[in-house]
MARKOL-302988 format. One record per atom (N, C-alpha, C): x, y negated, z; residue in three letters. Coordinates in steps of 0.05 Angstrom, whole numbers, padded with zeros to 5 digits, always signed. Layout:
<pts>
XYZALA;...
</pts>
This chain:
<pts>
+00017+00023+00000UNK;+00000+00000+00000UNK;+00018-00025+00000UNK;+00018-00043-00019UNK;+00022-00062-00015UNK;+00017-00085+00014UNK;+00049-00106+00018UNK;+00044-00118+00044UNK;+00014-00134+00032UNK;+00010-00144+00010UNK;-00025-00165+00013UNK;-00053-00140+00022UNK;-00047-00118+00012UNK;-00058-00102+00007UNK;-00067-00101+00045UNK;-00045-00084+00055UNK;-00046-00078+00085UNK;-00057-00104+00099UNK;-00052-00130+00085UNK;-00064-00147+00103UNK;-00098-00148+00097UNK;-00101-00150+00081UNK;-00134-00146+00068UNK;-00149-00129+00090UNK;-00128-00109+00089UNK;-00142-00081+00102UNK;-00146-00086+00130UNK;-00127-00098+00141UNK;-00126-00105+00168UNK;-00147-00135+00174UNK;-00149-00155+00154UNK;-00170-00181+00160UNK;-00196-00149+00170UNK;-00204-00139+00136UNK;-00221-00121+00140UNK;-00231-00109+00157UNK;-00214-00089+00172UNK;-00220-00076+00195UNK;-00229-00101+00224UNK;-00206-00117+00223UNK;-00211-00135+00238UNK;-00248-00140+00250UNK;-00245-00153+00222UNK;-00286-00169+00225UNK;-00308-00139+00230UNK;-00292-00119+00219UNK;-00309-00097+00224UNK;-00317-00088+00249UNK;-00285-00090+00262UNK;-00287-00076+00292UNK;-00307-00110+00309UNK;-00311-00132+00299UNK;-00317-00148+00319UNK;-00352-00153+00310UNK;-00358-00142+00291UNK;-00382-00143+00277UNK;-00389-00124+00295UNK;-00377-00095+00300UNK;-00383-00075+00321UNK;-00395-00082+00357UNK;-00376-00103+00356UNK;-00380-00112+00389UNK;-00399-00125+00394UNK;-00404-00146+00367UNK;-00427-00166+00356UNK;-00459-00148+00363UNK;-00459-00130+00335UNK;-00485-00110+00344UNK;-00487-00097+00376UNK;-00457-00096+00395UNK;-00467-00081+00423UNK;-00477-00099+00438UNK;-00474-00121+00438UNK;-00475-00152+00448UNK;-00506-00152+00437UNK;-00518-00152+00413UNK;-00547-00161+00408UNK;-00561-00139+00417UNK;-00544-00115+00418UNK;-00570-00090+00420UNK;-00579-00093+00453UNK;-00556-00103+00465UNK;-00564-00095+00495UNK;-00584-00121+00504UNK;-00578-00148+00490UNK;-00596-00163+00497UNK;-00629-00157+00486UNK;-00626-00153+00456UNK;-00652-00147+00446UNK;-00661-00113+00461UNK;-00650-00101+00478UNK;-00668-00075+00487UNK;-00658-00057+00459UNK;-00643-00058+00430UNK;-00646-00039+00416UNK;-00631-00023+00414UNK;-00635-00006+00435UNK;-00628+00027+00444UNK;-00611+00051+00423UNK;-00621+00048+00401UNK;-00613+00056+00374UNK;-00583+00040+00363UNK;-00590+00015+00356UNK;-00569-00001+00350UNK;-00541+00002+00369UNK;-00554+00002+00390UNK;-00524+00003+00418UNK;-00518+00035+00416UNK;-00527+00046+00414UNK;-00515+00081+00412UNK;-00502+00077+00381UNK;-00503+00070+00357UNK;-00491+00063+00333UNK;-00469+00056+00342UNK;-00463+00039+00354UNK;-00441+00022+00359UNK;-00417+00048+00379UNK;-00425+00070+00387UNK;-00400+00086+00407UNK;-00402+00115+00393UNK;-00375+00121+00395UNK;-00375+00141+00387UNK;-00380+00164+00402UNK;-00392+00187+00394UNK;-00412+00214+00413UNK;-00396+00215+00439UNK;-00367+00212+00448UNK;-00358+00220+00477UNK;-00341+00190+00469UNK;-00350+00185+00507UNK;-00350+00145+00501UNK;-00328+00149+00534UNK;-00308+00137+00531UNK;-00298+00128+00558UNK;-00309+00112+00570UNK;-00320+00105+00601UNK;-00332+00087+00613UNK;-00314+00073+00641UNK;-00312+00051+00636UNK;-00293+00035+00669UNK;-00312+00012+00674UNK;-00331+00018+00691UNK;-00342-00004+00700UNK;-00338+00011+00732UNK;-00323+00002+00740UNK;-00312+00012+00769UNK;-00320-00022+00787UNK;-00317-00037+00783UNK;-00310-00063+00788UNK;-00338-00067+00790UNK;-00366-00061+00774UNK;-00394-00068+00775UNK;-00400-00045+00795UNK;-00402-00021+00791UNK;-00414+00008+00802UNK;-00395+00013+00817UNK;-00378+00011+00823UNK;-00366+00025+00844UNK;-00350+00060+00838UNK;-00356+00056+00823UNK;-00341+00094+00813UNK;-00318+00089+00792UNK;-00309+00101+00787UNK;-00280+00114+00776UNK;-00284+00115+00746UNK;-00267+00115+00723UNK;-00270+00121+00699UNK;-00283+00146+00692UNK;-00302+00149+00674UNK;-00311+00174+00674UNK;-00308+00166+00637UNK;-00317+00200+00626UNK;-00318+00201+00602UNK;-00347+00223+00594UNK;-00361+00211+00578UNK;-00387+00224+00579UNK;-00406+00221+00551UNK;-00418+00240+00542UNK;-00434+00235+00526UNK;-00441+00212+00510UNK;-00448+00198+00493UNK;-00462+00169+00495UNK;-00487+00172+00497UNK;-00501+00191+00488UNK;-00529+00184+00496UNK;-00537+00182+00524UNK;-00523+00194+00542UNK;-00522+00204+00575UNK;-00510+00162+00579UNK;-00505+00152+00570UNK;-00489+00122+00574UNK;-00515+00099+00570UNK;-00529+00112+00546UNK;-00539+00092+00534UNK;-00575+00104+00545UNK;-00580+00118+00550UNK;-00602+00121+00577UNK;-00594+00106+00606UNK;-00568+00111+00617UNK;-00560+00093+00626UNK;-00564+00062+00630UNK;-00556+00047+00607UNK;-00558+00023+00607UNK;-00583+00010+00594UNK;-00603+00029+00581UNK;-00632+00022+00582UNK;-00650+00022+00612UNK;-00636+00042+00634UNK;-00651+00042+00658UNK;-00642+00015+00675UNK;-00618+00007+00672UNK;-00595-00002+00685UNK;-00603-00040+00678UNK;-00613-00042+00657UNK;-00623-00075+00644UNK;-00648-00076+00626UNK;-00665-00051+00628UNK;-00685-00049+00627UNK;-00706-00067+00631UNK;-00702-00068+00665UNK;-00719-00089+00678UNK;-00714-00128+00677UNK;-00685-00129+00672UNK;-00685-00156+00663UNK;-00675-00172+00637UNK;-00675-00193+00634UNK;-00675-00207+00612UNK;-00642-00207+00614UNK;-00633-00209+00594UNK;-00601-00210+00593UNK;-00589-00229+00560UNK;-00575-00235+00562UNK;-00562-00257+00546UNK;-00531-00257+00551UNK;-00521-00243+00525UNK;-00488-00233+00530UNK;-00471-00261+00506UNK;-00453-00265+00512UNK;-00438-00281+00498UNK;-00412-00275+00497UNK;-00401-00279+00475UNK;-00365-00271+00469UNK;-00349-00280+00453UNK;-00318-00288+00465UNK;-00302-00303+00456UNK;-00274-00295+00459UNK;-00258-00307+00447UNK;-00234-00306+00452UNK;-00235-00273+00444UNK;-00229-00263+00423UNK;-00229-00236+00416UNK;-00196-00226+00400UNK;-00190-00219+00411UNK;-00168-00192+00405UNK;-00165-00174+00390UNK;-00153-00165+00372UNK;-00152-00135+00370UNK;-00123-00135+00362UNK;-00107-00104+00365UNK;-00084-00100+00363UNK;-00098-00073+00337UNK;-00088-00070+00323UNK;-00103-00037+00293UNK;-00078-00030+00297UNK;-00074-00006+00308UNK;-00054+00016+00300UNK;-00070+00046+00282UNK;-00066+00036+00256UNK;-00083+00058+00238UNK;-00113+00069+00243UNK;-00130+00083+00250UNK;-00148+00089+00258UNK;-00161+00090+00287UNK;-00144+00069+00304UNK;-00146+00062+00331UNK;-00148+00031+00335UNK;-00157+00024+00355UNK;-00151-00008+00360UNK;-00155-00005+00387UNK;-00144-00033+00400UNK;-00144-00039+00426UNK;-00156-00061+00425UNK;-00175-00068+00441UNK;-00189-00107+00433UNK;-00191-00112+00469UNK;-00197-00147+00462UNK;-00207-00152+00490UNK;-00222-00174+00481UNK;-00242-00172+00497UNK;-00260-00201+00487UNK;-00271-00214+00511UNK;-00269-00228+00505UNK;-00286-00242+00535UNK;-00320-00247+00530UNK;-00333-00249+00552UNK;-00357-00243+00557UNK;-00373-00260+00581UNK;-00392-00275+00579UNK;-00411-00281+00596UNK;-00436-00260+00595UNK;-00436-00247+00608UNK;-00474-00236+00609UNK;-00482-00249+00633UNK;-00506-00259+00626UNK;-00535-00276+00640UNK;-00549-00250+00643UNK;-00562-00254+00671UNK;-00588-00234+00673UNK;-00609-00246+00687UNK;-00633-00241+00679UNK;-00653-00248+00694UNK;-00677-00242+00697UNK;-00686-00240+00719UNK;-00710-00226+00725UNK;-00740-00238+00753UNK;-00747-00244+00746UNK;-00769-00257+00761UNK;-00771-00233+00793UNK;-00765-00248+00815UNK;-00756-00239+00840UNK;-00762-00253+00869UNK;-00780-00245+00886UNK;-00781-00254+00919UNK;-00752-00249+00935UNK;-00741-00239+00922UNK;-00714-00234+00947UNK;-00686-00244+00932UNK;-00691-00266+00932UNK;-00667-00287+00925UNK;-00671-00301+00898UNK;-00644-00308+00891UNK;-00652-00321+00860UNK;-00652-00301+00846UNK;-00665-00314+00810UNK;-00676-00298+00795UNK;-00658-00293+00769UNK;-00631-00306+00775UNK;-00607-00298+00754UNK;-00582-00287+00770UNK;-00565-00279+00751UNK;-00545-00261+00759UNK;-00524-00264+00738UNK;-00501-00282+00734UNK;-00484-00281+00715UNK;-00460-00269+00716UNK;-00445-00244+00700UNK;-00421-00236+00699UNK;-00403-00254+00686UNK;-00372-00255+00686UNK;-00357-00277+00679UNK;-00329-00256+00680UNK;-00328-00248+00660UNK;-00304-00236+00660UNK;-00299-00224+00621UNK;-00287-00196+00620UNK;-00285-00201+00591UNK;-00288-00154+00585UNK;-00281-00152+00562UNK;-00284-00127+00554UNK;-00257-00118+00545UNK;-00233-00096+00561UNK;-00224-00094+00536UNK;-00232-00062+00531UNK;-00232-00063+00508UNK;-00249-00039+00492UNK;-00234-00024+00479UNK;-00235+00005+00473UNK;-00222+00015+00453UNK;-00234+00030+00430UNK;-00230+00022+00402UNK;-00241+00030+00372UNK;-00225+00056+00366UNK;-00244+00073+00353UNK;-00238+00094+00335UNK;-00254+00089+00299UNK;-00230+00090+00290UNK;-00247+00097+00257UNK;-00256+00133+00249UNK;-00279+00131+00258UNK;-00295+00158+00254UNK;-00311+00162+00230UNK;-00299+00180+00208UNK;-00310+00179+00184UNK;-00315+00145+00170UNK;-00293+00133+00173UNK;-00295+00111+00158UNK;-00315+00088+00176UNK;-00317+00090+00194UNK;-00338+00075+00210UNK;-00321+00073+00236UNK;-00316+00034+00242UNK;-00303+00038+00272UNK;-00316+00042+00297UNK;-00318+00060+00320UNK;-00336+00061+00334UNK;-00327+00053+00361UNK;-00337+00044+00382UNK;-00325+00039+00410UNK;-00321+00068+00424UNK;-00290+00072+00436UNK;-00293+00094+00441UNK;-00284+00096+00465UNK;-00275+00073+00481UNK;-00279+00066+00510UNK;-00285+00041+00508UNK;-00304+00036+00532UNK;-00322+00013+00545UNK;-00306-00002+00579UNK;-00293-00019+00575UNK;-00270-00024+00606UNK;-00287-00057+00605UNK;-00308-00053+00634UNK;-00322-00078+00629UNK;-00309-00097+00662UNK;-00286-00117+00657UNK;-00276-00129+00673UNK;-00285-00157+00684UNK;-00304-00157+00693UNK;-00303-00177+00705UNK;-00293-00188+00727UNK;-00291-00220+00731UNK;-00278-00241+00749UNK;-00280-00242+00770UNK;-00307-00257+00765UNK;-00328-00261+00784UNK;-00368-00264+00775UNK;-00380-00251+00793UNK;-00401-00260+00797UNK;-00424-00285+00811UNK;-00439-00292+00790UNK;-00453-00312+00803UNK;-00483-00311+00808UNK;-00493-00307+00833UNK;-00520-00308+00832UNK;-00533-00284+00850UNK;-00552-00273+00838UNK;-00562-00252+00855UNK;-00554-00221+00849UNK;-00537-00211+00864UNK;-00522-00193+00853UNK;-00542-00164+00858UNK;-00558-00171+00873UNK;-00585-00149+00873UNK;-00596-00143+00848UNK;-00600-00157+00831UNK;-00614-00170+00802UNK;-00620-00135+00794UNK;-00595-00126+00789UNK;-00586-00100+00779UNK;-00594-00079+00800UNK;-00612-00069+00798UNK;-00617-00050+00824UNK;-00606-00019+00822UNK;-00589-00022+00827UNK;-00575+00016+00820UNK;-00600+00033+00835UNK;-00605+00027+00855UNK;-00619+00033+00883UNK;-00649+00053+00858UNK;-00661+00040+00844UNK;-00688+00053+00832UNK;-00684+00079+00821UNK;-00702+00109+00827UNK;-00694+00129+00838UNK;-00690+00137+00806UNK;-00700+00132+00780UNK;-00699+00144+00756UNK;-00668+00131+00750UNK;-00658+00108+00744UNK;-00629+00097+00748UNK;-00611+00120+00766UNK;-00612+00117+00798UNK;-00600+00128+00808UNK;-00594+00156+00802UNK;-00614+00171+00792UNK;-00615+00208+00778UNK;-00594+00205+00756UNK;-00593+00184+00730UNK;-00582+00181+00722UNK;-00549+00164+00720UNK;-00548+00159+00742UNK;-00526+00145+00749UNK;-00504+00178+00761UNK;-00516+00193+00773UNK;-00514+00218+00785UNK;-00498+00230+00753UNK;-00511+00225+00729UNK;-00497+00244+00715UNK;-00482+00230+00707UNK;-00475+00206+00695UNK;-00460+00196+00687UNK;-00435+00195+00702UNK;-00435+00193+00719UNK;-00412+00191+00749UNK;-00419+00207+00759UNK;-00415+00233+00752UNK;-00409+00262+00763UNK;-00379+00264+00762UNK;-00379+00273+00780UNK;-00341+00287+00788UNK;-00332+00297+00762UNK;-00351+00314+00748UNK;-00341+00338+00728UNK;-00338+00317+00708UNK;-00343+00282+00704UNK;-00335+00277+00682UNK;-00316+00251+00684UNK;-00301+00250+00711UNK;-00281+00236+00722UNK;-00256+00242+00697UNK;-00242+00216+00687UNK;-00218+00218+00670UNK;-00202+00234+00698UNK;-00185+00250+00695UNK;-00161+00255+00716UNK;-00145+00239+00707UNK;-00122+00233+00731UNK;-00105+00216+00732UNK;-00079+00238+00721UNK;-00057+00233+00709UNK;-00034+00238+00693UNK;-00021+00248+00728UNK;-00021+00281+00728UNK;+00005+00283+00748UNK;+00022+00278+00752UNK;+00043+00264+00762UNK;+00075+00269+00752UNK;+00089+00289+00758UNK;+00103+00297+00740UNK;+00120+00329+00744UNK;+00134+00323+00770UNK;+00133+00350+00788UNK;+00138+00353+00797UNK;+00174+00368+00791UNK;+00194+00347+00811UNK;+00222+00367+00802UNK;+00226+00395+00814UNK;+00237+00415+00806UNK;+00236+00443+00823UNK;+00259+00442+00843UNK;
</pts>
């Protein structure tokens, strides 16, 4: 391939992989369930340790994306993103983008928004010609507002929080050899 060539390919991939984050970003605000499962590929890395409280796991996507229909289901949400990244090593990428998600939900026990302030870095697979998210590392800063908003606590969420963050689908951590 030519060096104009490889750059083409790489603008290319570029807008592709952020057109990707673009559709995860509208699906989760518009509720479209379909569109946001498009966007990951069938076994999805997950690090939202920092929101939930559990460990990297690796799991299904449809088991993710029942998840995050139970999970913002109940409120209005409004995601935004900037400052975007990507490093393309051939059929891989590394990105990070930054991110505001708004949430909100009409509520007697405190206020009725809830803003994240932090960013995504993500990792792309080109799967059959299509780049897909193939880990989800959602970092945020800080939060502002009613951090209840999100109720893990509701028992159909919580069943499914159970499989998603099951032990059996914890990344293990890299041993280090042990010397004899």
């Amino acid at each position: 391939m030519t060096p104009e060539a490889e750059r083409l390919q790489t603008l290319w991939d570029r807008g592709e992989i952020e057109r990707v984050m673009l559709d995860f970003g509208k699906a989760l605000d518009r509720g479209d369930w379909h569109l946001y499962r498009a966007c990951l590929a069938d076994r999805i890395r997950i690090d939202f340790e920092r929101l939930t409280g559990f460990a990297e796991v690796e799991v299904n996507a449809d088991e993710w994306v029942r998840f995050a229909s139970l999970a913002l289901g109940p409120v209005k949400r409004h995601h935004q993103y900037s400052n975007f990244s990507c490093v393309i090593n051939g059929d891989h990428a590394d990105t990070t983008m930054y991110m505001v998600a708004r949430h909100w939900k009409a509520t007697d026990r405190g206020g009725a928004t809830n803003t994240q302030y932090g960013w995504y870095e993500n990792l792309f697979q080109r799967i059959e010609g299509t780049w897909k998210i193939s880990r989800i590392s959602h970092q945020f800063q800080w939060i502002d507002g009613n951090d209840a908003l999100l109720d893990f606590s509701e028992p159909e969420l919580a069943a499914q929080m159970r499989v998603v963050f099951s032990p059996a689908n914890l990344i293990k951590p890299l041993t280090p050899a042990v010397a004899p």
